[in-house]
Backbone of each chain as nested JSON, in Angstrom:
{
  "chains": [
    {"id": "A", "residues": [
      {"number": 1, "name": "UNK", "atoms": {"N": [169.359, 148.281, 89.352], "CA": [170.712, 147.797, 89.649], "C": [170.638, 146.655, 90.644]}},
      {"number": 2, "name": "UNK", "atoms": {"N": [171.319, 145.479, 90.838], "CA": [171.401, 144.81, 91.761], "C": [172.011, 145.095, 93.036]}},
      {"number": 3, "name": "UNK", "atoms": {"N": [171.772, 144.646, 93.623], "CA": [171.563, 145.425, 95.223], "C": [172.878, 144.231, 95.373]}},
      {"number": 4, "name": "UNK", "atoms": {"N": [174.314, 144.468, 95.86], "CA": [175.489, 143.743, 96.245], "C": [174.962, 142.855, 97.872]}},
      {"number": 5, "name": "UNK", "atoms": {"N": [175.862, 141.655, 98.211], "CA": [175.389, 141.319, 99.187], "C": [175.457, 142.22, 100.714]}},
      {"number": 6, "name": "UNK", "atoms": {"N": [176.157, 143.069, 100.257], "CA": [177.261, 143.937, 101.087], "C": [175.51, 145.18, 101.29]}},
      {"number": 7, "name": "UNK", "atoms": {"N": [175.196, 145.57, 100.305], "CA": [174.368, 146.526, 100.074], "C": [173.01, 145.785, 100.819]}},
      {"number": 8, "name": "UNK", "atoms": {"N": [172.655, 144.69, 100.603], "CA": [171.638, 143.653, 101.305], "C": [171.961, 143.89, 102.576]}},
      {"number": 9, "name": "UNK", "atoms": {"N": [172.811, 143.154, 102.937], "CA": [172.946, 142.989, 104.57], "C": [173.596, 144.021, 105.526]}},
      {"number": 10, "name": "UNK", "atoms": {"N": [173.825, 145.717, 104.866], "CA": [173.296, 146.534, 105.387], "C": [171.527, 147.194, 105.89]}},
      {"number": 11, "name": "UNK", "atoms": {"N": [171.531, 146.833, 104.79], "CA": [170.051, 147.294, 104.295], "C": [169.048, 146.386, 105.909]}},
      {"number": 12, "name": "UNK", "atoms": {"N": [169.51, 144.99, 105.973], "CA": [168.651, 144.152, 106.75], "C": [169.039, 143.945, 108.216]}},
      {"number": 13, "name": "UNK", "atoms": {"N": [170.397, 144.851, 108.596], "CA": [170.74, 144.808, 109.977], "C": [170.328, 146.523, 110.047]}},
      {"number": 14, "name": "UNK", "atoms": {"N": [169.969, 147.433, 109.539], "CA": [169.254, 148.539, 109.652], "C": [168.272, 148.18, 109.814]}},
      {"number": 15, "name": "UNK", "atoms": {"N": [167.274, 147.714, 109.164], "CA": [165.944, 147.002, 109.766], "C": [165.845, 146.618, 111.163]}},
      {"number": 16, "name": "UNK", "atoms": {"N": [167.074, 146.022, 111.417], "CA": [166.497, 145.333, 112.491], "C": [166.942, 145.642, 113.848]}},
      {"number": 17, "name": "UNK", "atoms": {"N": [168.044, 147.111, 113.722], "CA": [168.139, 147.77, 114.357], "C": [167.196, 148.442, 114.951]}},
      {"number": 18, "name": "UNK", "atoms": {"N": [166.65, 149.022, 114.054], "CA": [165.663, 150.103, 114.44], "C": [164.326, 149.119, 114.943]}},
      {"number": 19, "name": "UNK", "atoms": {"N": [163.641, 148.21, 114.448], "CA": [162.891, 147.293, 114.759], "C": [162.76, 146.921, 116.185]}},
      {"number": 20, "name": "UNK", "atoms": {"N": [164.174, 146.864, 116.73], "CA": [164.912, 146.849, 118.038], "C": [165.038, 148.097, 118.796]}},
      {"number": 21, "name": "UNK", "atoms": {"N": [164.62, 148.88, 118.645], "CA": [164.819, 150.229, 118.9], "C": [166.193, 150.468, 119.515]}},
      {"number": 22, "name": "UNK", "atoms": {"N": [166.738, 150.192, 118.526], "CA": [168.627, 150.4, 119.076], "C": [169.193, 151.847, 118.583]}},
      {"number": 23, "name": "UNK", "atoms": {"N": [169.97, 152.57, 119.208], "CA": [171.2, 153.593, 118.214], "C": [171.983, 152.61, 117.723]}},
      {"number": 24, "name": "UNK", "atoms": {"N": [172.649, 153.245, 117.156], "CA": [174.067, 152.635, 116.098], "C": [174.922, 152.702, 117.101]}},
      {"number": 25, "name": "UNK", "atoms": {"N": [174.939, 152.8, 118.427], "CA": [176.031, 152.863, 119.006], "C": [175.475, 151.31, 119.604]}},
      {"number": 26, "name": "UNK", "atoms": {"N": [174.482, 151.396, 120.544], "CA": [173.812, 150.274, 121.507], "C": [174.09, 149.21, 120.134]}},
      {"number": 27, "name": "UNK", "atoms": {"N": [173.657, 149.328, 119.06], "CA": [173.763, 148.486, 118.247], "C": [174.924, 147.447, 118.106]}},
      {"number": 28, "name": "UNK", "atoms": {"N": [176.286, 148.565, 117.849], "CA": [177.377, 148.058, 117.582], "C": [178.416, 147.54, 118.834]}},
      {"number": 29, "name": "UNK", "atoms": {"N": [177.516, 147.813, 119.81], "CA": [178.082, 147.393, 121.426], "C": [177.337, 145.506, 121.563]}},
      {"number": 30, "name": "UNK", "atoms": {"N": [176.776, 145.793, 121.379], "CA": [175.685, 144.508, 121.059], "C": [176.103, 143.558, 120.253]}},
      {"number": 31, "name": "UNK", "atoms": {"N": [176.537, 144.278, 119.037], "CA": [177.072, 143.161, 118.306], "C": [178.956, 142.998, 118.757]}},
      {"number": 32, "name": "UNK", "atoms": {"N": [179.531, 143.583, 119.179], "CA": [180.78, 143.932, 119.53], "C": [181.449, 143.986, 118.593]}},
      {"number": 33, "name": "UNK", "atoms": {"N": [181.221, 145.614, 117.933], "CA": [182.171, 145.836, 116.705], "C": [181.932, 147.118, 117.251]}},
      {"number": 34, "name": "UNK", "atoms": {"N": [182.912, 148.221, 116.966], "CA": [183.143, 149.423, 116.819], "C": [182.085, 150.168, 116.249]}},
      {"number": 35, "name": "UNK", "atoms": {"N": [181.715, 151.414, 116.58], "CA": [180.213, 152.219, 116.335], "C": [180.815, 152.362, 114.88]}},
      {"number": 36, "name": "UNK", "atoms": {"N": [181.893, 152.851, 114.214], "CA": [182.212, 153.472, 113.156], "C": [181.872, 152.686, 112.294]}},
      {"number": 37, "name": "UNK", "atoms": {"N": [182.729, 151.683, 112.704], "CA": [182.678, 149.726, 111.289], "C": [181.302, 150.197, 111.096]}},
      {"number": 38, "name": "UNK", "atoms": {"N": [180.351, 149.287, 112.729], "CA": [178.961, 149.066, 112.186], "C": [178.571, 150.239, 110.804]}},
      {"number": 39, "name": "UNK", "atoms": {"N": [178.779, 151.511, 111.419], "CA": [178.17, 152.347, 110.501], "C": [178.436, 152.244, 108.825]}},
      {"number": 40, "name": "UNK", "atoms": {"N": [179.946, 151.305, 108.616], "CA": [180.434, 151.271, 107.305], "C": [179.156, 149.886, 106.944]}},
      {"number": 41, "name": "UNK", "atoms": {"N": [179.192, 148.96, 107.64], "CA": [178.327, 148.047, 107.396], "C": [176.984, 148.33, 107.243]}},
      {"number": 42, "name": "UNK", "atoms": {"N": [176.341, 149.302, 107.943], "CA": [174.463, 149.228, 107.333], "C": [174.927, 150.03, 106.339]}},
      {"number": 43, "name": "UNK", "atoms": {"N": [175.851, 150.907, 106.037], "CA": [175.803, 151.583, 104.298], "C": [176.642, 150.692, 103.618]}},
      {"number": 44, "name": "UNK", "atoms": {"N": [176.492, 149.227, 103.779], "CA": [176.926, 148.437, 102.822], "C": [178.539, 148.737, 102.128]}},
      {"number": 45, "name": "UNK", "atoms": {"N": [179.259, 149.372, 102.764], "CA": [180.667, 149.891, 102.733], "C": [181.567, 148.632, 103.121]}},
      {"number": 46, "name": "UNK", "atoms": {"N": [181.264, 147.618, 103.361], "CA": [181.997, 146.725, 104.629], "C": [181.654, 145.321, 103.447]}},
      {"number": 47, "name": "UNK", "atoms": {"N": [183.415, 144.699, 103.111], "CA": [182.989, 143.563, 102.845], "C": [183.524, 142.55, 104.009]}},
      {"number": 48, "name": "UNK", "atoms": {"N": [182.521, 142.193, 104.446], "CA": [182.746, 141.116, 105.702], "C": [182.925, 139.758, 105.127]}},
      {"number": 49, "name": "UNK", "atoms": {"N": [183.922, 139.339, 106.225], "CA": [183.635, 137.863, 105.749], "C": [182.611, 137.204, 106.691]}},
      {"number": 50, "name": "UNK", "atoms": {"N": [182.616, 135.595, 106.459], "CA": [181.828, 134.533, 106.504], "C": [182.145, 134.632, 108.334]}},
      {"number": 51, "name": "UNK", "atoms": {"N": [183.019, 134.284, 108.594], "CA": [182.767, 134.477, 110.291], "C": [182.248, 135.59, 110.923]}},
      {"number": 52, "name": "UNK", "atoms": {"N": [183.037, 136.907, 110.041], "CA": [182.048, 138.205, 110.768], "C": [180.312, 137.819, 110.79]}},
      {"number": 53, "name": "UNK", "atoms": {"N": [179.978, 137.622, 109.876], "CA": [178.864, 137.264, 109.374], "C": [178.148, 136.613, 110.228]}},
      {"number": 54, "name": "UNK", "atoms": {"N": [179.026, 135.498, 110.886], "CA": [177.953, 134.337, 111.702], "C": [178.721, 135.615, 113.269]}},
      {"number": 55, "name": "UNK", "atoms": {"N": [179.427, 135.853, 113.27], "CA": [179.431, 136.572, 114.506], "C": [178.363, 137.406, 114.786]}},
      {"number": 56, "name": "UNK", "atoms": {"N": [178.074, 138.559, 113.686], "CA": [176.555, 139.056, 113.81], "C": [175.553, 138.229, 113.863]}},
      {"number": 57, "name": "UNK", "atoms": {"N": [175.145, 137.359, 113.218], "CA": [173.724, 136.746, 113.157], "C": [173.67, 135.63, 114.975]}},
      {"number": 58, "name": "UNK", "atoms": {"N": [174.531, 135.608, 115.07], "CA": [174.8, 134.558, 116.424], "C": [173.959, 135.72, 117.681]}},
      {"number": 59, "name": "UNK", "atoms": {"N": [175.143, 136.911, 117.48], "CA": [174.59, 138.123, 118.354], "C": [173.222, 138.552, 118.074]}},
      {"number": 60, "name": "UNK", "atoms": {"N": [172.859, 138.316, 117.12], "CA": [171.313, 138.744, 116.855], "C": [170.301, 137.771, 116.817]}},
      {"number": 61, "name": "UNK", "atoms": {"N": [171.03, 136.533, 117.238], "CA": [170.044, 134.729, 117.434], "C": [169.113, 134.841, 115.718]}},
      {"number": 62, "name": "UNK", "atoms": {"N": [169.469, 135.006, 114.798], "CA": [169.285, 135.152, 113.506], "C": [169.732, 134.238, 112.595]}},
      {"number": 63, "name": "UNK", "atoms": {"N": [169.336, 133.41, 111.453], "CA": [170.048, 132.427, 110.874], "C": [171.241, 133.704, 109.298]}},
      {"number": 64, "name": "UNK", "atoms": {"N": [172.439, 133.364, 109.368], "CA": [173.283, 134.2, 109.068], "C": [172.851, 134.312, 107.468]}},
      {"number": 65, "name": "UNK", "atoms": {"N": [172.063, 133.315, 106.942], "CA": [171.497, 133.042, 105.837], "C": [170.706, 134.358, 105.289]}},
      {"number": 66, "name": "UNK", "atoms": {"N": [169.67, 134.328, 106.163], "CA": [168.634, 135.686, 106.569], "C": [168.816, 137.031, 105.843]}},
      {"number": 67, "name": "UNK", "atoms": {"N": [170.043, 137.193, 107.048], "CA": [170.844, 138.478, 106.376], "C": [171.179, 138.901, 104.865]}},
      {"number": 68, "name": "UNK", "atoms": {"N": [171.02, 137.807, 104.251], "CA": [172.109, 138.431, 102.725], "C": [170.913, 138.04, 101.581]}},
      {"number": 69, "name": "UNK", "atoms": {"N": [169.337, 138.134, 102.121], "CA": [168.11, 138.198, 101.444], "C": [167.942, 139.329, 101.419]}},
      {"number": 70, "name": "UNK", "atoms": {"N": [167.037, 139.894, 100.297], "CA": [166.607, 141.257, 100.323], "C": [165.425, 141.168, 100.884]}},
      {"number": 71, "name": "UNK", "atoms": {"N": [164.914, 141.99, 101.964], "CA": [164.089, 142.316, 102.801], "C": [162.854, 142.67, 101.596]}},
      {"number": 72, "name": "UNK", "atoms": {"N": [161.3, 142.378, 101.667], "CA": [160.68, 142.944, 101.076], "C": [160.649, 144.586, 101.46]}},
      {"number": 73, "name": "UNK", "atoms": {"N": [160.754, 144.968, 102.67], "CA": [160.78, 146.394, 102.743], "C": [161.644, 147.19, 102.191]}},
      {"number": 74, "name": "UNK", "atoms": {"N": [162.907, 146.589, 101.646], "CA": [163.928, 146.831, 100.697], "C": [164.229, 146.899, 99.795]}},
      {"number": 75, "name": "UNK", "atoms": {"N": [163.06, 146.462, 98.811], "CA": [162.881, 146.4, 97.301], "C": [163.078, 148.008, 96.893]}}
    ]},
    {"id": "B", "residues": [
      {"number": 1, "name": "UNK", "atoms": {"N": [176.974, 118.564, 115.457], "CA": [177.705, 120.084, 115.885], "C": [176.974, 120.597, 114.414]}},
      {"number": 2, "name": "UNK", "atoms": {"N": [176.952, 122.01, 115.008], "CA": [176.476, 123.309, 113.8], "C": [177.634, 123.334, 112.769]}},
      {"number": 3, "name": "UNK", "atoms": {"N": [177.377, 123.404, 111.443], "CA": [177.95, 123.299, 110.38], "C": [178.349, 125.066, 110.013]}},
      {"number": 4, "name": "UNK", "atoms": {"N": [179.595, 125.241, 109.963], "CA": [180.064, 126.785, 110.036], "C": [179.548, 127.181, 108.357]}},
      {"number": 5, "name": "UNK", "atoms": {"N": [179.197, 128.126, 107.906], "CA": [179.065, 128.38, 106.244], "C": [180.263, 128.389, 106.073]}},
      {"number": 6, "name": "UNK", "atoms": {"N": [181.748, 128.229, 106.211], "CA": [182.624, 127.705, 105.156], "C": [182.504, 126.005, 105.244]}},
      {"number": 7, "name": "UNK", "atoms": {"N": [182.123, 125.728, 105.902], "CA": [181.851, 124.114, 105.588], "C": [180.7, 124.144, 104.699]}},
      {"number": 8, "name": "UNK", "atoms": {"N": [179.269, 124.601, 104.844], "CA": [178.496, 124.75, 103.902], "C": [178.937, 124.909, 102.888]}},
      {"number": 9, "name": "UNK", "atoms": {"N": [179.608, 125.982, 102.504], "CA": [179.711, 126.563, 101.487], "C": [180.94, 125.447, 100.89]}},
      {"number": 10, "name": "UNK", "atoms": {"N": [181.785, 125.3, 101.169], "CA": [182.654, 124.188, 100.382], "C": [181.918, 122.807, 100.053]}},
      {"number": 11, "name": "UNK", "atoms": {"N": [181.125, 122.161, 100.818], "CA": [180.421, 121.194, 100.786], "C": [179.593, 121.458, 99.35]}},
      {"number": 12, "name": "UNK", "atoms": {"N": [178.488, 122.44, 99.218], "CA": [178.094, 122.942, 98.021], "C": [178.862, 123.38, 96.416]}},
      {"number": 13, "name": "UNK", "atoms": {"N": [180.055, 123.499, 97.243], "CA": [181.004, 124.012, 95.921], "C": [181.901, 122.423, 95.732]}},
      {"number": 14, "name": "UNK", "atoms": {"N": [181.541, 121.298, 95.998], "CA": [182.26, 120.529, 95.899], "C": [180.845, 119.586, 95.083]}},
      {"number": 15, "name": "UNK", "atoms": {"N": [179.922, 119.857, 95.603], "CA": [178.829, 118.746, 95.304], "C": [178.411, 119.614, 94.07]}},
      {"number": 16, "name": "UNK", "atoms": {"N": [178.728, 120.894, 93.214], "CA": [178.124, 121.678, 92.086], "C": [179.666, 120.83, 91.178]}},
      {"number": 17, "name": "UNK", "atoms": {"N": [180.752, 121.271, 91.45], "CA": [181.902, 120.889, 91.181], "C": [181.438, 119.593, 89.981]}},
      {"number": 18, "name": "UNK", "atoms": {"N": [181.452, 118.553, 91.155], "CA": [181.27, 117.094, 90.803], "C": [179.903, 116.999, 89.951]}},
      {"number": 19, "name": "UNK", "atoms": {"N": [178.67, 117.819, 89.867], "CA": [177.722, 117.716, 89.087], "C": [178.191, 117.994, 87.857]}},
      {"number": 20, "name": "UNK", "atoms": {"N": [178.829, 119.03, 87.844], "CA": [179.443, 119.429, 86.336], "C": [180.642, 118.968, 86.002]}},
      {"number": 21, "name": "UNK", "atoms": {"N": [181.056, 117.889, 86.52], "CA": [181.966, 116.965, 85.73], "C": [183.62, 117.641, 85.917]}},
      {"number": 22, "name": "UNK", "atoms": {"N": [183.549, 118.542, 86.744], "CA": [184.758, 118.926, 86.376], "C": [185.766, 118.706, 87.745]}},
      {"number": 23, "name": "UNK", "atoms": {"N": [187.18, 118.708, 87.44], "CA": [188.458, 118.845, 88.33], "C": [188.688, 119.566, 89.062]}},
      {"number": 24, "name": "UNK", "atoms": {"N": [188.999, 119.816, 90.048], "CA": [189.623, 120.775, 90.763], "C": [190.012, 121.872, 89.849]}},
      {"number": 25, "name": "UNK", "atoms": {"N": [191.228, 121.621, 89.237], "CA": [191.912, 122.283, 88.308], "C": [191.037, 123.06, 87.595]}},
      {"number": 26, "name": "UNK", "atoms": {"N": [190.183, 122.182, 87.087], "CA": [189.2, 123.25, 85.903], "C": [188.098, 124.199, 86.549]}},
      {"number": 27, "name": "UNK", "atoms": {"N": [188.222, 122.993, 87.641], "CA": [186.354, 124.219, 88.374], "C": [187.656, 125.811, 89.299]}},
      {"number": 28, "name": "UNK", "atoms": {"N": [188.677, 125.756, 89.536], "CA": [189.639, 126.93, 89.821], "C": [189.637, 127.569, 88.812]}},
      {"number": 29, "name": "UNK", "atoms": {"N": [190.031, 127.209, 87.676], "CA": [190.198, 127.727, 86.714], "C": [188.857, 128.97, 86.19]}},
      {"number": 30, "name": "UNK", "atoms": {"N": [188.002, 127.959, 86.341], "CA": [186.539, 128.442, 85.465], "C": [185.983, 129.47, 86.887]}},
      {"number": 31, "name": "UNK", "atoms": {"N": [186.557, 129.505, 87.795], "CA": [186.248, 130.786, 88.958], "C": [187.21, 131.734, 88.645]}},
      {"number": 32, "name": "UNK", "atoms": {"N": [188.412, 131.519, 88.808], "CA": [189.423, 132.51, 88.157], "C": [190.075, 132.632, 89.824]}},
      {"number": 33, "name": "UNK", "atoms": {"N": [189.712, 131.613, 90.341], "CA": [190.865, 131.258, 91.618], "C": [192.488, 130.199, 91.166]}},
      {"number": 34, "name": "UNK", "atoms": {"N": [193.662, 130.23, 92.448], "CA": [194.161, 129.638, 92.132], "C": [193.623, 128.192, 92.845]}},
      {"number": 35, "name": "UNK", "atoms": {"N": [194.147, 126.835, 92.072], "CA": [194.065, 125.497, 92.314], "C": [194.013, 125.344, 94.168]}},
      {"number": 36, "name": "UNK", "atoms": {"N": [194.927, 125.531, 94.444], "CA": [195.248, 125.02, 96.204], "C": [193.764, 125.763, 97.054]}},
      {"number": 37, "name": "UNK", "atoms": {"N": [193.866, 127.259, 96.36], "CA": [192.747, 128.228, 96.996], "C": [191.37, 127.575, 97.236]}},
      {"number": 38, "name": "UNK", "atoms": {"N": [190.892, 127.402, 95.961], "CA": [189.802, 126.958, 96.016], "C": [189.823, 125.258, 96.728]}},
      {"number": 39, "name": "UNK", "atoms": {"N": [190.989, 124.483, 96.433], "CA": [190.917, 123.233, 97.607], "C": [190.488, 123.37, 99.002]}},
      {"number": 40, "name": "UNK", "atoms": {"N": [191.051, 124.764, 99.735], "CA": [190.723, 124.801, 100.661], "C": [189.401, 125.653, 100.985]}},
      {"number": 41, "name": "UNK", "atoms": {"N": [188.671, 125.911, 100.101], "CA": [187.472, 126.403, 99.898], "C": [186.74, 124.849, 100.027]}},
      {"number": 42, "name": "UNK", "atoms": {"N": [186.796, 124.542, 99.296], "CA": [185.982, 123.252, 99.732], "C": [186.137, 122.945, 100.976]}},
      {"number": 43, "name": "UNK", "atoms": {"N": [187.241, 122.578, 101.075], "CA": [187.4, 121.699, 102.661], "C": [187.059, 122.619, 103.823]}},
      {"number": 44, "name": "UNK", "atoms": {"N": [186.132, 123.756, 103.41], "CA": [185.837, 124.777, 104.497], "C": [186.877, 125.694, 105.297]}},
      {"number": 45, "name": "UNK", "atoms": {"N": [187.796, 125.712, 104.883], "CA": [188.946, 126.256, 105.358], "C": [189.4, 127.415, 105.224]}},
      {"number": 46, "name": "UNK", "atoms": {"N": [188.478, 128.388, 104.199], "CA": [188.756, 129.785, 103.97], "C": [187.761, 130.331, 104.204]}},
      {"number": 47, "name": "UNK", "atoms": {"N": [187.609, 131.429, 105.34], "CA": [187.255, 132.439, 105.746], "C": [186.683, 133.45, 104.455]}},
      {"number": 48, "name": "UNK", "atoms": {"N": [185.787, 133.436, 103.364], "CA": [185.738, 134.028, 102.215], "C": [184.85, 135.497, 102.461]}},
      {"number": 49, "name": "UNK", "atoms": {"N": [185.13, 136.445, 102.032], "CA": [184.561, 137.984, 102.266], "C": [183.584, 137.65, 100.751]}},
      {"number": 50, "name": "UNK", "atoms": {"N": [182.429, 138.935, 101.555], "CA": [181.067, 138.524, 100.9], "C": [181.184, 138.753, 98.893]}},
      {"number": 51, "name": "UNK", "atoms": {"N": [182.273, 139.905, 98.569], "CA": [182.931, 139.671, 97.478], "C": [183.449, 139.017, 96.88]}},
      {"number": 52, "name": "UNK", "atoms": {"N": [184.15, 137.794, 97.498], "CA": [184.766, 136.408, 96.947], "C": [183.342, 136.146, 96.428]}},
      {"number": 53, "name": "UNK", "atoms": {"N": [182.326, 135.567, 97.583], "CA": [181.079, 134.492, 97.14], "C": [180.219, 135.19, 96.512]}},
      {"number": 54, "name": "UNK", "atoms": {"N": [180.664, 136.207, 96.03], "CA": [179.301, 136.852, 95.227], "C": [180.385, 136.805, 93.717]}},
      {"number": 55, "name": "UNK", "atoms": {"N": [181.795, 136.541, 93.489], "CA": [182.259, 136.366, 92.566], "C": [182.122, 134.753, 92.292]}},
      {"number": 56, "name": "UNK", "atoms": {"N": [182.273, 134.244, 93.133], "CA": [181.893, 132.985, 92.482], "C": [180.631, 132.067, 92.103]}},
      {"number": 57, "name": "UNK", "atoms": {"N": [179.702, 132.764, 92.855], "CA": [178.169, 132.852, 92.107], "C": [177.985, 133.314, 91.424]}},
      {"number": 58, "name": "UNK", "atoms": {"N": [178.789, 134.364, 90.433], "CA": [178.56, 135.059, 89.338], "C": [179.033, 133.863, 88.272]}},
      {"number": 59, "name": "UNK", "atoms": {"N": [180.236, 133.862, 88.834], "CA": [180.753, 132.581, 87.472], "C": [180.018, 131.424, 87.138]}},
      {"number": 60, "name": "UNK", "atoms": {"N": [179.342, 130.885, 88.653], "CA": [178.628, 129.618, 88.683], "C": [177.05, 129.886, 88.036]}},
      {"number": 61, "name": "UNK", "atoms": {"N": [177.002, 131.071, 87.889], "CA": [175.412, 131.711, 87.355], "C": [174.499, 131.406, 88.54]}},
      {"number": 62, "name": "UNK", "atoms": {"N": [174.276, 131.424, 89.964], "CA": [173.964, 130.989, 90.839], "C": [173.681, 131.855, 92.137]}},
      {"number": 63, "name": "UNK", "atoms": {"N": [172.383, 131.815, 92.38], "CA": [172.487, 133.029, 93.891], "C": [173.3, 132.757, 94.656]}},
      {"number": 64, "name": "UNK", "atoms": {"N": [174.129, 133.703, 95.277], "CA": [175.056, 133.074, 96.049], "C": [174.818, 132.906, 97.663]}},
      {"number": 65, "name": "UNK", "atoms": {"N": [173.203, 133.16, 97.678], "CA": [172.587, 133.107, 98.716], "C": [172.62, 131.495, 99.327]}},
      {"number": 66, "name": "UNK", "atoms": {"N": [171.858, 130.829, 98.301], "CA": [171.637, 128.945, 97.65], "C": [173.0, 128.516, 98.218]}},
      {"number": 67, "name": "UNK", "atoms": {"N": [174.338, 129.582, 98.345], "CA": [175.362, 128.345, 98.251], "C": [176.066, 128.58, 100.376]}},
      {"number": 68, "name": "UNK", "atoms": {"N": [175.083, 129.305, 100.517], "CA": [175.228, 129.281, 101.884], "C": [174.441, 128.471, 102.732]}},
      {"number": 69, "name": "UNK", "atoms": {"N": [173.133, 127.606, 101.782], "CA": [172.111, 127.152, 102.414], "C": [172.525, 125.563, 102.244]}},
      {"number": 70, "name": "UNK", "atoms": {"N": [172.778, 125.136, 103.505], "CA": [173.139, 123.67, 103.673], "C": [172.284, 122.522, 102.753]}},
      {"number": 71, "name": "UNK", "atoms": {"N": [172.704, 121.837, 101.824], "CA": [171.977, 121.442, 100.765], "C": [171.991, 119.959, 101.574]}},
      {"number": 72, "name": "UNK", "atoms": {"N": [170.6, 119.601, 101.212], "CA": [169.861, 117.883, 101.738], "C": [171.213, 117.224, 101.935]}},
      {"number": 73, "name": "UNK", "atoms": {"N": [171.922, 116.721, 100.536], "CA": [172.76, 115.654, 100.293], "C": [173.551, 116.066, 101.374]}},
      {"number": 74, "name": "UNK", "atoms": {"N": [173.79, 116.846, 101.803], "CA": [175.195, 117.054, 103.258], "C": [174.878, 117.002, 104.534]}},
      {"number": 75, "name": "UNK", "atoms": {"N": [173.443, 116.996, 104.451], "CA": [173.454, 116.854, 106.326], "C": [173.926, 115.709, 107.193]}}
    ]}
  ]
}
C-alpha cells in the first residue's frame, strides 16, 4: 500500500523523536503543539498543513522537505 | 529571504502549468479545484493541508514530494 504523506511524516518525526531521546510529551512541548495532536500526528491521523509543517521542521532545524520522504528504516 | 513552500509550491505549479500548455481555467479544472483557488495557489497564498498536495500530485502523476522542492528555474 502506499504509505500517505500524513502516514510518512508520522513515521519520520517518530524517528526522530526517539533518536532524540524525547517522550511524546518533551516532544510536543518542543515543538509547541499539544501532547494529544502530536500523538494524532506520529500515527499519521493529522492532516497538517504547509505552515504547520515548516513550524515543525523550523523547531527541529530540519529541511520541511525531509519530513514527507520515507525513511529507509520505514520501508 | 527563505522561500515559504506555498511560494515553492505555486511557483512549481505555475512553471508545470505553463509546460503543459494549459490555462488557468483548464489546469483548475484538470485538478478538480475551483479557478480563483488554484490562482491563489500559485501566487503562494494558500496554506494547503498535506491532502490537498497529495491530491494534486495524483492528478499531475507526480511525487508530491518534487513539488515542494524549489525547482532551479525559481531561485
Amino acid at each position: 500500500m502506499k504509505q500517505t504523506l500524513q502516514m510518512v511524516l508520522g513515521l519520520n518525526l517518530r524517528e526522530i523523536r526517539i533518536s532524540r531521546a524525547l517522550s511524546q510529551e518533551q516532544f510536543a512541548d518542543l515543538l509547541g503543539f499539544h501532547r494529544t495532536y502530536m500523538g494524532g500526528v506520529e500515527r499519521g491521523e493529522r492532516n497538517l498543513t504547509l505552515v504547520s509543517l515548516e513550524k515543525i521542521a523550523d523547531a527541529l532545524a530540519i529541511d520541511p522537505v525531509t519530513l514527507l520522504k520515507p525513511s529507509p528504516a520505514n520501508q
